[in-house]
N, C-alpha and C positions, 0 to 999 in steps of 0.2 A: 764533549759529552759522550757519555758511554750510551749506546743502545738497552734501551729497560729489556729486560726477559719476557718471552711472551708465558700470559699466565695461563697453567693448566686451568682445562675444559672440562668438569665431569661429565660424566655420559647424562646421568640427570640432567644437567645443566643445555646438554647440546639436544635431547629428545624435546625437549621443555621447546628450546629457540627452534627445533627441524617443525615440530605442530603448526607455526604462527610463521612461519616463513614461506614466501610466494615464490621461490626456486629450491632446485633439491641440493643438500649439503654430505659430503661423507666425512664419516668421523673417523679419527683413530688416534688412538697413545694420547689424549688432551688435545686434539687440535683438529678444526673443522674445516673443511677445502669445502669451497662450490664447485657445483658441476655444470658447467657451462652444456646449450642446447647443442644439439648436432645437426649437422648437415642436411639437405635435403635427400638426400640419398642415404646417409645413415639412418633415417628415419624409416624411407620405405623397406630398407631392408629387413630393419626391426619390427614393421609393423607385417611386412610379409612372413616371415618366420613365424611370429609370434600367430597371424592367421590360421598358416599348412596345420602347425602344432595344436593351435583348438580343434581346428574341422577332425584331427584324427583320434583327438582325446574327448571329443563330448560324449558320448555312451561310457566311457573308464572312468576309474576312479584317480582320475588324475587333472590336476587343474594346474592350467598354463596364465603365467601372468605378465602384463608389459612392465615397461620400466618404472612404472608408477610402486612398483612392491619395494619398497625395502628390505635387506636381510645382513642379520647378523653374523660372522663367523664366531663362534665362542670360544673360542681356543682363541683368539690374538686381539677382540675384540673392534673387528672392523666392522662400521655401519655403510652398505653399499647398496646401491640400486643397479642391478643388473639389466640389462637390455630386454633379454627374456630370463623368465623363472618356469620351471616344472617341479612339480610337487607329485609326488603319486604315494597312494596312503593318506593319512589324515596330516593335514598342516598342523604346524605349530609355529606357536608365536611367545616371545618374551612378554606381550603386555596384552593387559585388558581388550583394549582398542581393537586386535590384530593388526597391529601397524607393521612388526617388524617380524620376519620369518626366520626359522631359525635349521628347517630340515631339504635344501630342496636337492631335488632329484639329479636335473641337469639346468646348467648355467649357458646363456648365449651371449656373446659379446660382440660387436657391431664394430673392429678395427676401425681408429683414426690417428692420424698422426701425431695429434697430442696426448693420446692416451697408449698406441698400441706397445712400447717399452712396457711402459706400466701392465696394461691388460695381460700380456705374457711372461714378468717378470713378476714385483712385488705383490700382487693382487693374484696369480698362479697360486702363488705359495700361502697366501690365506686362502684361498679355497680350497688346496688341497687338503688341508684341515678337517675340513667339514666328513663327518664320518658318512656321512648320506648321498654326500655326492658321488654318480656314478662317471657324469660327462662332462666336458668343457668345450665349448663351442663355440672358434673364433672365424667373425665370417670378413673379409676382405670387404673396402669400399674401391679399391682400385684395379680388381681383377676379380675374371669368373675363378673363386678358389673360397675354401672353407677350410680349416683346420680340425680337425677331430680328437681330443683327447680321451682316452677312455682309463676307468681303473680298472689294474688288473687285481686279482686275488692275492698278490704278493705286495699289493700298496705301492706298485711300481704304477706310472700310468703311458700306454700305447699311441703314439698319433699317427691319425692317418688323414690323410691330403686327399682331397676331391677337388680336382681342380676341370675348369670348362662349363658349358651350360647342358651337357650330355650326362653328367655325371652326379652324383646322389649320395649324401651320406646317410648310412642307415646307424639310427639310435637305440641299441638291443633292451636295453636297460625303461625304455619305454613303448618298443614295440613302434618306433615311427620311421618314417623316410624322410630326411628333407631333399628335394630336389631342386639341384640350382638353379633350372630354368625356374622355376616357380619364386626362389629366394628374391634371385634378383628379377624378377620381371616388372618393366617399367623402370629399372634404376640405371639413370644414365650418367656415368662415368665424367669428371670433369676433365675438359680439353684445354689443350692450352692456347692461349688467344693470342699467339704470336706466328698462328699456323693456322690454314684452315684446310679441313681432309679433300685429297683431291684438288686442289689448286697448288700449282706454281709461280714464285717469284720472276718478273723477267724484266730486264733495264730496257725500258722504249728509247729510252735517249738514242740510244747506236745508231 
């Protein structure tokens, strides 16, 4: 027996199933991935950013959202939920609802090992798309380090590496700091359990 073709997905089709579904899905080209939950520590890291970046945006006009936002790129037609969203100016959205976003400012993405290939390669290149985007911002779960991309005025874009818990990236494009001790505070690094810090193996037998 031959393998049937899997059938194209309209975007109707997939917003209609993403409404009525209890997990989040991303779309693209016909076809719908689940996104599996993250870590305990990709979580805090996410919800710590997402924190630094309201407490410094609630007086502007600019509004930070967690992974709950969905957004569209329109130029390639990928549905994505970003760890964090900044928007500065007025939001916009493809639907009635405001379910799905369509302009944001800077993107933050929370590195893991089954995504981060993707988060810096194929999913790079749909968001650089985005005419509105200024920054891209990938934060490690296995070390004090951040990645910074920035756009320049020649549609080239800049990275710069902050790496340690002394060190800080500053976001121009929205007037913020994020500071690593702050990112990662309280997110504990997993250890390997073949090893514990500070103790030594030693054969009593002898």
């Amino acid at each position: 027996m031959t393998p049937q073709p899997k059938r194209y997905i309209t975007e109707e089709e997939y917003l209609e199933f993403e409404q009525s579904s209890s997990i989040k899905h991303e779309y693209y080209d016909g076809e719908i991935y689940a996104m599996t939950g993250g870590t305990e520590a990709h979580n805090s890291l996410s919800g710590n950013t997402y924190a630094s970046l309201h407490a410094q945006l609630r007086k502007r006009p600019c509004k930070v959202y967690n992974s709950d936002q969905k957004i569209k790129v329109l130029a390639t037609g990928l549905h994505t939920y970003p760890d964090v969203t900044v928007v500065c100016g007025q939001p916009e959205f493809i639907d009635r609802p405001r379910l799905t976003l369509i302009n944001p400012t800077v993107i933050v993405e929370v590195l893991s090992p089954s995504t981060e290939r993707y988060d810096r390669g194929m999913k790079f290149q749909h968001y650089r798309t985005i005419p509105t985007l200024q920054d891209y911002i990938l934060i490690s779960q296995d070390n004090y380090r951040i990645e910074h991309y920035i756009r320049q005025e020649n549609n080239e874009w800049l990275l710069r590496e902050a790496v340690g818990l002394g060190a800080q990236v500053i976001i121009r494009s929205i007037n913020c700091i994020l500071i690593l001790e702050d990112v990662y505070e309280k997110v504990e690094f997993e250890q390997d359990d073949t090893s514990i810090p500070g103790e030594t193996w030693s054969d009593e037998s002898k």
